[in-house]
Z-matrix of the N, CA and C atoms (Angstrom, degrees):
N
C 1 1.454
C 2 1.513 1 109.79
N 3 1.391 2 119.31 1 141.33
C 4 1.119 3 121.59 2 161.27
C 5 1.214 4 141.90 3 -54.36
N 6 1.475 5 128.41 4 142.45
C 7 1.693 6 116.10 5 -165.33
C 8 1.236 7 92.86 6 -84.37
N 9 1.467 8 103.24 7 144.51
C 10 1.536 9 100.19 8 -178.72
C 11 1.953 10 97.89 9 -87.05
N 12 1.151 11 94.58 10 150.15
C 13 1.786 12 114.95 11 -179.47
C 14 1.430 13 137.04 12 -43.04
N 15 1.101 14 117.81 13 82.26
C 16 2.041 15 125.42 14 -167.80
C 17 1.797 16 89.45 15 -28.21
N 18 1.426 17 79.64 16 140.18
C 19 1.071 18 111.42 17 168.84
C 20 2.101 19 119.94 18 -69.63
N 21 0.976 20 122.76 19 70.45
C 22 1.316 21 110.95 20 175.24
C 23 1.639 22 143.10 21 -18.26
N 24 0.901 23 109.08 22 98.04
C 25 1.893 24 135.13 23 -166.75
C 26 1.630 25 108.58 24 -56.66
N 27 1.618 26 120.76 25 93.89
C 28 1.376 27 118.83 26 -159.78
C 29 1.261 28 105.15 27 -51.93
N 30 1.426 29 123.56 28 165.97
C 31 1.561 30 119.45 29 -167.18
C 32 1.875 31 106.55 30 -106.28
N 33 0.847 32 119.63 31 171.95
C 34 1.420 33 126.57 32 -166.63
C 35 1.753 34 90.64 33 -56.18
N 36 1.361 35 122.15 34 -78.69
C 37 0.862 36 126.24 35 167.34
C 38 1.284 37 129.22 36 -3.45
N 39 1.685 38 126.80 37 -48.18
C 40 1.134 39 146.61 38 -172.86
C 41 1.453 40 102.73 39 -86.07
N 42 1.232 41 103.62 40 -46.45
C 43 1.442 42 100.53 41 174.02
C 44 1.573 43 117.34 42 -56.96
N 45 1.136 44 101.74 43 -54.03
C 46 1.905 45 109.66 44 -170.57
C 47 1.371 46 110.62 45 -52.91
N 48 1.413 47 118.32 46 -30.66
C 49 2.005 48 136.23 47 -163.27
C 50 1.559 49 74.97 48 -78.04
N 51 1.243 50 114.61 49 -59.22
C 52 1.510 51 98.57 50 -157.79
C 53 1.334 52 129.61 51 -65.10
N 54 1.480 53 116.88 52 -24.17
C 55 1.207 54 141.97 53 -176.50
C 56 1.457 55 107.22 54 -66.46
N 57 1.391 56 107.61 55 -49.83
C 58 1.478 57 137.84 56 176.36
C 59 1.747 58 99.31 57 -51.39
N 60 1.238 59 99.71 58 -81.59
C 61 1.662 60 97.63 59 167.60
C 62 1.414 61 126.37 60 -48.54
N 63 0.817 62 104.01 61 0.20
C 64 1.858 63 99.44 62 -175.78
C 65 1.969 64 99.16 63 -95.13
N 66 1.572 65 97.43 64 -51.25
C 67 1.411 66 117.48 65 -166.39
C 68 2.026 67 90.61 66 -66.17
N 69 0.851 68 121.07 67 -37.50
C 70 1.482 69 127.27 68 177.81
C 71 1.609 70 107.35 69 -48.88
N 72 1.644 71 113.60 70 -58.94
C 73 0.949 72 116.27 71 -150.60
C 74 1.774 73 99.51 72 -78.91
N 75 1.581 74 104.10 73 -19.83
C 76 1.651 75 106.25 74 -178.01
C 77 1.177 76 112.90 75 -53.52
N 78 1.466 77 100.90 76 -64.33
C 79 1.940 78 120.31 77 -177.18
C 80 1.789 79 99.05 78 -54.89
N 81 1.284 80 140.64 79 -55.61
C 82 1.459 81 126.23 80 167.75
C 83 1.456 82 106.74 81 -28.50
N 84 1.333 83 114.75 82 -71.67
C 85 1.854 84 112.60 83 -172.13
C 86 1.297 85 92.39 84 -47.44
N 87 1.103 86 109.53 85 -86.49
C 88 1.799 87 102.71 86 -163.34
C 89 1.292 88 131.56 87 -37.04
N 90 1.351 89 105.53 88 -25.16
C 91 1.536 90 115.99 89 166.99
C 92 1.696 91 102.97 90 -66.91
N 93 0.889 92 118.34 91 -62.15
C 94 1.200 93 115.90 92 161.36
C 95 1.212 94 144.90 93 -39.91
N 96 1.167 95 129.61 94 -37.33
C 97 1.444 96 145.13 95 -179.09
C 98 2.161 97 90.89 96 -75.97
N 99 1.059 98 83.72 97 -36.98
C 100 1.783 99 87.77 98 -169.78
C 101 1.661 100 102.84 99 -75.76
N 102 0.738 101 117.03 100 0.01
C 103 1.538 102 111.90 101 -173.29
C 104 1.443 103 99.16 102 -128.04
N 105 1.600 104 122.84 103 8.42
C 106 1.678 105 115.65 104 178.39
C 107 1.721 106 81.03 105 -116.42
N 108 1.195 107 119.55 106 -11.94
C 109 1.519 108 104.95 107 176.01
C 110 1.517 109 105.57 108 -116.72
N 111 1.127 110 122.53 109 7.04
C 112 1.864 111 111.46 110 151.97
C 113 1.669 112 110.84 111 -83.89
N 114 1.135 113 91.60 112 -19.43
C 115 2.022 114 105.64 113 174.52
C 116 1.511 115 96.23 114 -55.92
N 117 1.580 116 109.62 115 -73.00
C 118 1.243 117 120.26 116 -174.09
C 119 1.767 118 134.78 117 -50.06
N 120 1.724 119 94.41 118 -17.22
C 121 1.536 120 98.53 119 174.95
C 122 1.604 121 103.53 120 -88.31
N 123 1.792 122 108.62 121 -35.10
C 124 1.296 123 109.36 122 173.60
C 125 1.423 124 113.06 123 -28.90
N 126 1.542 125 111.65 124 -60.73
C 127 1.661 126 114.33 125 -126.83
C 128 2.122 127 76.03 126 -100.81
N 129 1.016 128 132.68 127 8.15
C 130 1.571 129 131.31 128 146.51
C 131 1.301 130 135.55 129 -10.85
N 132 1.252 131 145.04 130 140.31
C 133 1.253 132 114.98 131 171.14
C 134 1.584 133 102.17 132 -158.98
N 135 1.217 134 96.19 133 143.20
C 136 1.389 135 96.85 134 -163.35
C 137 2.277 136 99.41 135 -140.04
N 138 1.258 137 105.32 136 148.30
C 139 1.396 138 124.66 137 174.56
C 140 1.264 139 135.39 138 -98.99
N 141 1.165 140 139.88 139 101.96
C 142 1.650 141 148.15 140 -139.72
C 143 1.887 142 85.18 141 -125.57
N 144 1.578 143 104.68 142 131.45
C 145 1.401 144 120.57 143 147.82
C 146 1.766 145 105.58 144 -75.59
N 147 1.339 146 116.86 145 143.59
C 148 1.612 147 118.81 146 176.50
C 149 1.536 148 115.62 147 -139.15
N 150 1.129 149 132.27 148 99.06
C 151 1.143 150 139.91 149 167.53
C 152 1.778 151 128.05 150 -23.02
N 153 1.160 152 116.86 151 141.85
C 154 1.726 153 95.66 152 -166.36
C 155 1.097 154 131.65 153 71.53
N 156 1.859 155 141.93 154 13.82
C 157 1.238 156 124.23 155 166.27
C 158 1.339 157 108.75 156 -108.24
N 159 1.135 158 116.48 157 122.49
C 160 1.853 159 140.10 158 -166.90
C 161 1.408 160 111.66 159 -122.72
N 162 1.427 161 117.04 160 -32.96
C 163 1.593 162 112.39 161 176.88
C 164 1.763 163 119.61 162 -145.37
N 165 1.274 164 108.47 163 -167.91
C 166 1.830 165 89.58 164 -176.20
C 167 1.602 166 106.11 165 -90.64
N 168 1.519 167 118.15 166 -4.98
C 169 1.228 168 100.64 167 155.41
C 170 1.543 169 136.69 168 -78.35
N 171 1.149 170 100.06 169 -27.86
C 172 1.849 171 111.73 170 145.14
C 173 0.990 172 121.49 171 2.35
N 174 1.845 173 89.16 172 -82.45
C 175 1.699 174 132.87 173 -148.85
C 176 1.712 175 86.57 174 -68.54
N 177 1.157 176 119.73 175 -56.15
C 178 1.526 177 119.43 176 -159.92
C 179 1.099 178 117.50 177 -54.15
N 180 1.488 179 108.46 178 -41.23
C 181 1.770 180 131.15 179 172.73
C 182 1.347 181 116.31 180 -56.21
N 183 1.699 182 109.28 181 -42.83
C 184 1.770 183 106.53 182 -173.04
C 185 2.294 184 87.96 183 -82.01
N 186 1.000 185 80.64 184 -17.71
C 187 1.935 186 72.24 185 -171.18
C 188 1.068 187 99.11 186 -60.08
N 189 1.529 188 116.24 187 -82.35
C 190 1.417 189 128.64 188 -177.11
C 191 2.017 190 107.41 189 -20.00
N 192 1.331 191 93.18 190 -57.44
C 193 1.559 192 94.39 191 -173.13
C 194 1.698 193 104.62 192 -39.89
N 195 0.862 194 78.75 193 -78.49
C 196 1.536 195 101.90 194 -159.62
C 197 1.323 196 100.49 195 -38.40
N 198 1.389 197 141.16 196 -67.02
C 199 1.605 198 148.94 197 143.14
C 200 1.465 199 94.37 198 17.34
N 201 1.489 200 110.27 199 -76.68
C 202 1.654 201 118.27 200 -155.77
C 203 1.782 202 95.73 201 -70.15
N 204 1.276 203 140.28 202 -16.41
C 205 1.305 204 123.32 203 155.26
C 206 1.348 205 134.81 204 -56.06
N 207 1.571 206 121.49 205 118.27
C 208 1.491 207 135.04 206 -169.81
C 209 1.410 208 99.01 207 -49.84
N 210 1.395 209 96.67 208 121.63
C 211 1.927 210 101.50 209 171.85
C 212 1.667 211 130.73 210 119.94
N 213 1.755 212 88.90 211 -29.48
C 214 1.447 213 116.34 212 176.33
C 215 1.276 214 117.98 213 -59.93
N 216 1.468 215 138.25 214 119.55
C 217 1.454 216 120.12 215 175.54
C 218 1.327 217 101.00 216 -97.35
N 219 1.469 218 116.92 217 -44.49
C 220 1.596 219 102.91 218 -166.88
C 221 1.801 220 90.97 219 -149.33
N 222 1.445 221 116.03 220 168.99
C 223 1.244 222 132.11 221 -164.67
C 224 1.543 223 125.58 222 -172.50
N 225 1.294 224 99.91 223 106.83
C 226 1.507 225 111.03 224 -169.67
C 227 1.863 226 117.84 225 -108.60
N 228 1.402 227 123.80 226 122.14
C 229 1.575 228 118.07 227 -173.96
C 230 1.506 229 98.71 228 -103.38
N 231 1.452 230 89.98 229 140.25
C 232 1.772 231 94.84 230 162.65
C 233 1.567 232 100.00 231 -120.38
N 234 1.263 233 98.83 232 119.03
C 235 1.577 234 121.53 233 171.11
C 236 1.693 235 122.17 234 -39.35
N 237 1.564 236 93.34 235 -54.06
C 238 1.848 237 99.18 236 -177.60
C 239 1.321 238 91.97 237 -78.49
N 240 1.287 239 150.88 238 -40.23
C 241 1.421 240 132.23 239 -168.56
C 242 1.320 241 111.16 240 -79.26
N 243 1.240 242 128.10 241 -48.86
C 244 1.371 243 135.26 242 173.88
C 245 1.639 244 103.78 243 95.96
N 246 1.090 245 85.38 244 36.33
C 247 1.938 246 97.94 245 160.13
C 248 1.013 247 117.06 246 -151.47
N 249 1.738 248 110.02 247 151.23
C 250 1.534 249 140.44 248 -163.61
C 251 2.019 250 92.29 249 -95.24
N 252 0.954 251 105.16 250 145.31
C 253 1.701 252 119.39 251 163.53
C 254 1.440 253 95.98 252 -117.88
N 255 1.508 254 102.25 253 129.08
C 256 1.061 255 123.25 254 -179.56
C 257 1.759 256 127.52 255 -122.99
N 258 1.474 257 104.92 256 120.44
C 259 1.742 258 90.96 257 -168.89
C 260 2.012 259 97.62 258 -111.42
N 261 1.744 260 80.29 259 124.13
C 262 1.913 261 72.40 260 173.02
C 263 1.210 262 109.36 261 -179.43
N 264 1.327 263 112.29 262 -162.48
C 265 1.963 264 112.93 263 145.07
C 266 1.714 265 91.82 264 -131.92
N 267 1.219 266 109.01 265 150.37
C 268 1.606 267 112.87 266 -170.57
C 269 1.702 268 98.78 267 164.93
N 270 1.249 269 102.84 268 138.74
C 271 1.505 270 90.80 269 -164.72
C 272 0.945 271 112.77 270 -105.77
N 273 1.609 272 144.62 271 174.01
C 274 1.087 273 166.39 272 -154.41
C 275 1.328 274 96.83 273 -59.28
N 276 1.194 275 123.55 274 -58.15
C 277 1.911 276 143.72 275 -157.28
C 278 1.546 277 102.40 276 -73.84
N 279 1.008 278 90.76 277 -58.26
C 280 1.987 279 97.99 278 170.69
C 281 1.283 280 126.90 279 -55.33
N 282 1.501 281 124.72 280 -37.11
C 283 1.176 282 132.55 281 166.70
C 284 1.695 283 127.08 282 -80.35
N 285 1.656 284 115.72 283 -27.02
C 286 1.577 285 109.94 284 140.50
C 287 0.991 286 141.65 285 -59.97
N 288 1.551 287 111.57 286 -39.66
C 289 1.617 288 102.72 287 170.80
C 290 1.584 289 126.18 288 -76.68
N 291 1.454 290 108.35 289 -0.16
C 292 1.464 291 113.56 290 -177.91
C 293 2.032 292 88.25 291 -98.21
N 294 0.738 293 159.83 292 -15.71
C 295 1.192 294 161.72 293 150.03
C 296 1.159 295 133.94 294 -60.92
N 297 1.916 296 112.79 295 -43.58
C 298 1.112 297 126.52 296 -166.09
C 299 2.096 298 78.68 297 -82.72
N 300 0.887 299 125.57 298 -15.17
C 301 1.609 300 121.41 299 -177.91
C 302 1.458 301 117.31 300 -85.86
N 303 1.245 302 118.42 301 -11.14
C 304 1.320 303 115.76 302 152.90
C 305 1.541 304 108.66 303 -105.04
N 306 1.100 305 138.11 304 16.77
C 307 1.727 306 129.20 305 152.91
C 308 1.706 307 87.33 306 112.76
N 309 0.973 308 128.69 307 28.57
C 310 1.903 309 120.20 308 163.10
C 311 1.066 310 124.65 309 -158.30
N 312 1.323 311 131.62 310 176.45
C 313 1.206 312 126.58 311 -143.20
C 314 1.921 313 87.64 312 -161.02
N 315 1.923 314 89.05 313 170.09
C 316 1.426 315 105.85 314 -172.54
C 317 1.551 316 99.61 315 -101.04
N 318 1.339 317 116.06 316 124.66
C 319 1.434 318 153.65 317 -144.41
C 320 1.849 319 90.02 318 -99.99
N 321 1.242 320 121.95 319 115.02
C 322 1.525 321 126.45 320 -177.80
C 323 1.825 322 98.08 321 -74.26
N 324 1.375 323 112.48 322 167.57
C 325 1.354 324 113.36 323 -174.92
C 326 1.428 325 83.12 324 -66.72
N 327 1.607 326 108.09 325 155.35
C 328 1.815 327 132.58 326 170.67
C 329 1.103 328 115.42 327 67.27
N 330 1.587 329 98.90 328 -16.22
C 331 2.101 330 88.98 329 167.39
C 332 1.158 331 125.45 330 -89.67
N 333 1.343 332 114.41 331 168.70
C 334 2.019 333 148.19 332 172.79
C 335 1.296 334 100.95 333 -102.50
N 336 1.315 335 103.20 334 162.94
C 337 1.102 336 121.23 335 141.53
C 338 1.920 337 132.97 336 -119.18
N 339 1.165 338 113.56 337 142.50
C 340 1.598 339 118.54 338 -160.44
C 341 1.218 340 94.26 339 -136.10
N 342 1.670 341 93.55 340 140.03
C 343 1.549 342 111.55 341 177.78
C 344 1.486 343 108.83 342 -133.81
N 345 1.279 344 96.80 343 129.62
C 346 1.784 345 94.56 344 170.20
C 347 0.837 346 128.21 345 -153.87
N 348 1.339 347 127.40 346 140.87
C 349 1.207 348 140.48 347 -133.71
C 350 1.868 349 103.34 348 -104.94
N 351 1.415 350 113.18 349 114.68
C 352 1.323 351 107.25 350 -150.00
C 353 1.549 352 81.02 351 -109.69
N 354 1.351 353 106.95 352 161.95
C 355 1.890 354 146.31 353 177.59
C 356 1.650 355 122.44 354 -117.44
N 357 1.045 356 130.54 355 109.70
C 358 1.440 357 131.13 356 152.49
C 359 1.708 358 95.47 357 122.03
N 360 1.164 359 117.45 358 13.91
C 361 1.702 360 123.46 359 169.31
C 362 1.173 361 119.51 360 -72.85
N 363 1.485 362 134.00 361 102.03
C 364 1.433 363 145.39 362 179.83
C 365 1.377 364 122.01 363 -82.86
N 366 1.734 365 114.66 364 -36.70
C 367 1.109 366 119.76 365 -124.47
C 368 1.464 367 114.76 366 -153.11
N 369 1.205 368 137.24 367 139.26
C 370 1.389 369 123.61 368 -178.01
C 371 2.229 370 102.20 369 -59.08
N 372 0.988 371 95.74 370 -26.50
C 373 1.645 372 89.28 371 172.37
C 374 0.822 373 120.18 372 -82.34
N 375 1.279 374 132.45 373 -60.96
C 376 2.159 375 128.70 374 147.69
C 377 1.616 376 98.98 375 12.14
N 378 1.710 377 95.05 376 -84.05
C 379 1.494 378 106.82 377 -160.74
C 380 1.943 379 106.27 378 -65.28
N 381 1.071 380 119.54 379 -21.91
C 382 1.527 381 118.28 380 -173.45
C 383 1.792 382 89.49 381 -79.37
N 384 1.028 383 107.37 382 -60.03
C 385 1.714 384 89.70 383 -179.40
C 386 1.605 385 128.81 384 -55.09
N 387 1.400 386 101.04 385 -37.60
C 388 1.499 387 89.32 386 171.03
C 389 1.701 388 118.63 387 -78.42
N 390 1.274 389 120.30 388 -24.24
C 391 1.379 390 102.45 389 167.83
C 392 1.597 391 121.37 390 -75.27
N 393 1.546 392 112.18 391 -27.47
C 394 1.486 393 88.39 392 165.26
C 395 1.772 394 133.94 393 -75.14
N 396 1.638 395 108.64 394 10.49
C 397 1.004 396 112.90 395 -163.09
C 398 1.704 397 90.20 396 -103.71
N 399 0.792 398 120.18 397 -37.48
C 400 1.646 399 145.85 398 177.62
C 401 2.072 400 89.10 399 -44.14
N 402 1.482 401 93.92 400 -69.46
C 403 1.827 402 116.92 401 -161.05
C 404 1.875 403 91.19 402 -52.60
N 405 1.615 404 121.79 403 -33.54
C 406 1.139 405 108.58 404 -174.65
C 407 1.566 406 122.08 405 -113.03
N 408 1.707 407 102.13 406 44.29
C 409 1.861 408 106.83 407 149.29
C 410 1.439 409 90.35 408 -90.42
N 411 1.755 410 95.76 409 158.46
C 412 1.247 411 113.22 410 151.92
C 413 0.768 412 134.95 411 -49.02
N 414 1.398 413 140.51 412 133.37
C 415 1.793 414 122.94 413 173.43
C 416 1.513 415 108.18 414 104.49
N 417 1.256 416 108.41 415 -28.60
C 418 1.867 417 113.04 416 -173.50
C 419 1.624 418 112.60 417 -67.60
N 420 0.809 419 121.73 418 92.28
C 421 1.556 420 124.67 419 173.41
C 422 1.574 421 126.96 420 -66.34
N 423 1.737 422 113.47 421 -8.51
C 424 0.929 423 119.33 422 -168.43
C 425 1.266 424 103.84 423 171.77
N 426 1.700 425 130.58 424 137.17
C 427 1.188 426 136.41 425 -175.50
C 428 1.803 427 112.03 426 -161.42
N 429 1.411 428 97.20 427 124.13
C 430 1.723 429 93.42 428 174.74
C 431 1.676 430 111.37 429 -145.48
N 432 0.781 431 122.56 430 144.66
C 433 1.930 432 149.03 431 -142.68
C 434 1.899 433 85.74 432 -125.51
N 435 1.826 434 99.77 433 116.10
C 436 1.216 435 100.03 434 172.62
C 437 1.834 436 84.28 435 -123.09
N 438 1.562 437 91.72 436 113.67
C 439 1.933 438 97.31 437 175.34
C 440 1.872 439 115.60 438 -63.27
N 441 1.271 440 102.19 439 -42.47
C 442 1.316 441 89.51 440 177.10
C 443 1.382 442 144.65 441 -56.01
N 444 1.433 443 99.53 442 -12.54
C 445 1.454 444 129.10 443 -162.24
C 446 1.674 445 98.79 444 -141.29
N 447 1.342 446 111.91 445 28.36
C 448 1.267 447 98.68 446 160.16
C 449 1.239 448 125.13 447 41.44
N 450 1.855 449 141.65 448 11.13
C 451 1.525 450 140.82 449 -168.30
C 452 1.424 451 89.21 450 -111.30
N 453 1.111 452 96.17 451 155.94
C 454 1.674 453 127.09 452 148.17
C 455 1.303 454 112.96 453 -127.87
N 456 1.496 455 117.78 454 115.99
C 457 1.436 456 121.22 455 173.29
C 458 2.246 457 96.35 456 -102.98
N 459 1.406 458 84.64 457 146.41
C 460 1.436 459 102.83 458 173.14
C 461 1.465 460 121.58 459 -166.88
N 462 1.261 461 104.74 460 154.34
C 463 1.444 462 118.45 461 -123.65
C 464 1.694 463 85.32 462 -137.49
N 465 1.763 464 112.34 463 101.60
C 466 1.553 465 96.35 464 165.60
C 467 1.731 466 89.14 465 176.53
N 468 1.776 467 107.96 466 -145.28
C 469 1.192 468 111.27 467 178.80
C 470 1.334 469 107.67 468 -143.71
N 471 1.217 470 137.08 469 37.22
C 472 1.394 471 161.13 470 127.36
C 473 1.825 472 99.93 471 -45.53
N 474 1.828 473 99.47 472 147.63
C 475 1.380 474 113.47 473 -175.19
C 476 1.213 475 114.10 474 -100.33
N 477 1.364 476 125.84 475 152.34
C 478 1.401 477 133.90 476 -140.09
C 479 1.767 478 90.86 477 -70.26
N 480 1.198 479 96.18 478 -43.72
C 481 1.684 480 105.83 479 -168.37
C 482 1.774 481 115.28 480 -66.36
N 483 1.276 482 118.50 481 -18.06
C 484 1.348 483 143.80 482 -173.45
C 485 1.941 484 84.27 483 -83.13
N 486 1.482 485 116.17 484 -51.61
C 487 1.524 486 95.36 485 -171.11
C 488 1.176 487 123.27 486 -100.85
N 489 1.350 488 121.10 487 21.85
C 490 1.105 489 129.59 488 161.99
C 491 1.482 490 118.13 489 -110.93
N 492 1.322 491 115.44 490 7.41
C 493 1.600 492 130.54 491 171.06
C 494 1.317 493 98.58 492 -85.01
N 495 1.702 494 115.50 493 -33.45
C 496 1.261 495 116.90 494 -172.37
C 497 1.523 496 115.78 495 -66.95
N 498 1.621 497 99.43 496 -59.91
C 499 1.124 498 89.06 497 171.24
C 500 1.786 499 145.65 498 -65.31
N 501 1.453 500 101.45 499 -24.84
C 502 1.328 501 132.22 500 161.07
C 503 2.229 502 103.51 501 -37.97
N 504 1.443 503 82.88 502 -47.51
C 505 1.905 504 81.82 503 177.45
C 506 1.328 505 121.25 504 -87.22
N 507 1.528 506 135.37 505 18.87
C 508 1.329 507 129.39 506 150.78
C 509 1.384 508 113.10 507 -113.22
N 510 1.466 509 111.66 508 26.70
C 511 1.762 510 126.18 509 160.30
C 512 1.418 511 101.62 510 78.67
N 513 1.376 512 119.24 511 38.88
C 514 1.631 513 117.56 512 170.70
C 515 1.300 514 97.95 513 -117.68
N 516 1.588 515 114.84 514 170.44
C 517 1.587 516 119.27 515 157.17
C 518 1.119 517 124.30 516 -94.45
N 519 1.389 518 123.08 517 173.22
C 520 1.305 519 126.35 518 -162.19
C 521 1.587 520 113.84 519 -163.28
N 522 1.319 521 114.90 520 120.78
C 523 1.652 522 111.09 521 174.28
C 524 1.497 523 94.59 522 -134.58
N 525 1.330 524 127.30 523 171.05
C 526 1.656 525 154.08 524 173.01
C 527 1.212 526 100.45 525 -83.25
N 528 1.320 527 149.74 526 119.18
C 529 1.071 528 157.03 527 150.07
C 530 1.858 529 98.53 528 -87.18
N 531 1.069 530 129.32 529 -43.07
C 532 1.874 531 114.35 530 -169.46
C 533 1.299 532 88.81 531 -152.39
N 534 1.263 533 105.78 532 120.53
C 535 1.873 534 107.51 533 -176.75
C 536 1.962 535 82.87 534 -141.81
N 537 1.434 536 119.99 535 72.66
C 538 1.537 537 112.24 536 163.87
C 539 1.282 538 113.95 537 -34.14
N 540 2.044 539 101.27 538 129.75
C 541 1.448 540 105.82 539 167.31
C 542 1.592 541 110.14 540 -74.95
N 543 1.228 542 143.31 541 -161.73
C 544 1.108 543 158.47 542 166.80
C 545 1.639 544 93.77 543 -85.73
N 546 1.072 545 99.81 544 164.06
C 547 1.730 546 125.76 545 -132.13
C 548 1.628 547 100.20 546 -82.56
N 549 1.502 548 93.12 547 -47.87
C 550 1.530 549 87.51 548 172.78
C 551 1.254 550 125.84 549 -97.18
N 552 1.726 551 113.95 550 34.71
C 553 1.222 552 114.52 551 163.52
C 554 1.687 553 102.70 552 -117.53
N 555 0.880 554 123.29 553 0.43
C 556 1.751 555 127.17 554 -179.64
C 557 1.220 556 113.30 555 -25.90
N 558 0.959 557 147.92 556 141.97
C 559 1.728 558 142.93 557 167.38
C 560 1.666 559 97.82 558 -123.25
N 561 2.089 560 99.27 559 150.25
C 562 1.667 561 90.55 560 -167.85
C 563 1.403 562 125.13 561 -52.83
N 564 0.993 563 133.95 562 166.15
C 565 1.664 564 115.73 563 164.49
C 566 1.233 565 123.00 564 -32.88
N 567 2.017 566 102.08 565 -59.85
C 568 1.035 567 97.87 566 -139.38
C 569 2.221 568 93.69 567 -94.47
N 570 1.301 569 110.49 568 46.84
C 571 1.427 570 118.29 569 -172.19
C 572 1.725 571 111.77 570 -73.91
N 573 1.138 572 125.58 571 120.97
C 574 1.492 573 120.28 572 -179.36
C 575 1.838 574 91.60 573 -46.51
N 576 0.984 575 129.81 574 -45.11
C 577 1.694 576 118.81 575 -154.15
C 578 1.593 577 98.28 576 -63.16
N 579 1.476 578 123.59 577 -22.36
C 580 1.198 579 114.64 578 174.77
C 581 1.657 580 121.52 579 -91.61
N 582 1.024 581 124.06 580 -45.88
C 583 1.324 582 129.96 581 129.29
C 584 1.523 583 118.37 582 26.97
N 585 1.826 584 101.60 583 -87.30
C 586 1.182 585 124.32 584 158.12
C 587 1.352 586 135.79 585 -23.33
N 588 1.359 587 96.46 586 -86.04
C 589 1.528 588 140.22 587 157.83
C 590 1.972 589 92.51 588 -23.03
N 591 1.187 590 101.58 589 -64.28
C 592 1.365 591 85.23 590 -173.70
C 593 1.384 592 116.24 591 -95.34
N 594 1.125 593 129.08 592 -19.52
C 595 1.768 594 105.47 593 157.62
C 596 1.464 595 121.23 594 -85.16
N 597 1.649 596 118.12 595 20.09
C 598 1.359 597 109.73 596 161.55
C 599 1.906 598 107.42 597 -86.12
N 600 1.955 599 105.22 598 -31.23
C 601 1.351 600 93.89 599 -162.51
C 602 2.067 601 94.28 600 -82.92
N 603 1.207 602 114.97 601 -3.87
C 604 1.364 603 103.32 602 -177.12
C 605 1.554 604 110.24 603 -85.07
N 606 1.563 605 109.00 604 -11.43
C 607 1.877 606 117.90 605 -178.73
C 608 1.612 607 81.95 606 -84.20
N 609 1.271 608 143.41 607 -39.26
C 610 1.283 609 141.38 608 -147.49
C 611 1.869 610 94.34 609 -64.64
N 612 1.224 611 76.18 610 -64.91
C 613 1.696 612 98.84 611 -172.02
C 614 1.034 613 105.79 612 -58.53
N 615 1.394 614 166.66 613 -16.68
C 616 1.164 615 172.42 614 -165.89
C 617 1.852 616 109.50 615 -101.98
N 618 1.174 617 106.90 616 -55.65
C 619 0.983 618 99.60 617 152.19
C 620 1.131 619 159.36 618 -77.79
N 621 1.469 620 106.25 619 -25.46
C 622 1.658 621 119.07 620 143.87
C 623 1.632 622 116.16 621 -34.92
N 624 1.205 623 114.52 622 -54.46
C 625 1.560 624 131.98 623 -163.85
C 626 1.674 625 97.99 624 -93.88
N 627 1.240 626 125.07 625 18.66
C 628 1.313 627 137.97 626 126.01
C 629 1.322 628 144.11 627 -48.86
N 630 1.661 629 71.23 628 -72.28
C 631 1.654 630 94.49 629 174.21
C 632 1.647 631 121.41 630 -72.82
């Protein structure tokens, strides 16, 4: 009987193509797998507290912002809560400075924001003392003293009255100009009780910075 016929021994060549093709077809998947999970960070969504939204022109302003951040697909504000829903990948850094550019900022869990309108500030030292006095209540996560404009905005979960004791103790005055209630106590903007509310604390301050 005849030997049946050797089997032919693939050649180096054959080997290497194949190897080649194999290693080809890996990097495809993985290329792939990576692009069904950049999908997946896309379609993400994540919820930011934001300082400063009081009306629907607000809302339009933090929208718009946020919109023009690389990454953002879509973005929705709720006014009484005072947070943006956000669908994307876009990072943390990108989305403050597009905020902090319309006058607000991203609000840490449990914080407010408080503004007050300070009296007896001359001086780049005036204002350096009262913000470091501001930076050391408890609870203050953040505090900055604009002299020209007489404000201190601060950023934490310390009580309005706690930071105006503060400032009250390096011999300046001090009233609340915007101390947000919690969300489901908001009243409309445009409510006479707020109205009030704020040209009593702006007579406050005026006369403090009298005296």
């Amino acid at each position: 009987a005849a030997a049946p016929p050797r089997r032919a021994r693939p050649s180096r060549t054959c080997v290497s193509s194949l190897s080649t093709a194999r290693a080809t077809n890996r990097a495809n998947i993985k290329r792939l797998i990576d692009i069904d999970m950049a999908r997946v960070v896309d379609e993400s969504t994540s919820t930011v507290a934001i300082s400063g939204i009081t009306c629907g022109g607000c809302k339009e302003i933090v929208r718009q912002a946020i919109l023009g951040v690389e990454g953002v697909v879509s973005c929705s504000v709720d006014v009484l809560a005072g947070e943006a829903t956000i669908r994307g990948s876009v990072s943390r850094e990108a989305l403050s400075a597009a905020l902090e550019a319309t006058g607000r900022v991203i609000l840490p869990p449990g914080c407010s924001l408080t503004t007050l309108r300070v009296g007896g500030m001359t001086c780049g030292h005036c204002s350096a003392r009262v913000e470091e006095a501001l930076r050391a209540v408890e609870g203050v996560a953040s505090a900055t003293v604009n002299l020209e404009a007489g404000l201190a905005t601060v950023v934490g979960s310390a009580a309005a009255a706690e930071l105006v004791a503060a400032v009250e103790g390096t011999g300046k005055s001090a009233a609340v100009t915007t101390s947000p209630p919690p969300a489901a106590q908001l009243s409309p903007p445009d409510s006479p009780g707020s109205d009030a509310a704020a040209a009593t604390a702006a007579a406050a301050a005026t006369d403090a910075a009298g005296h």
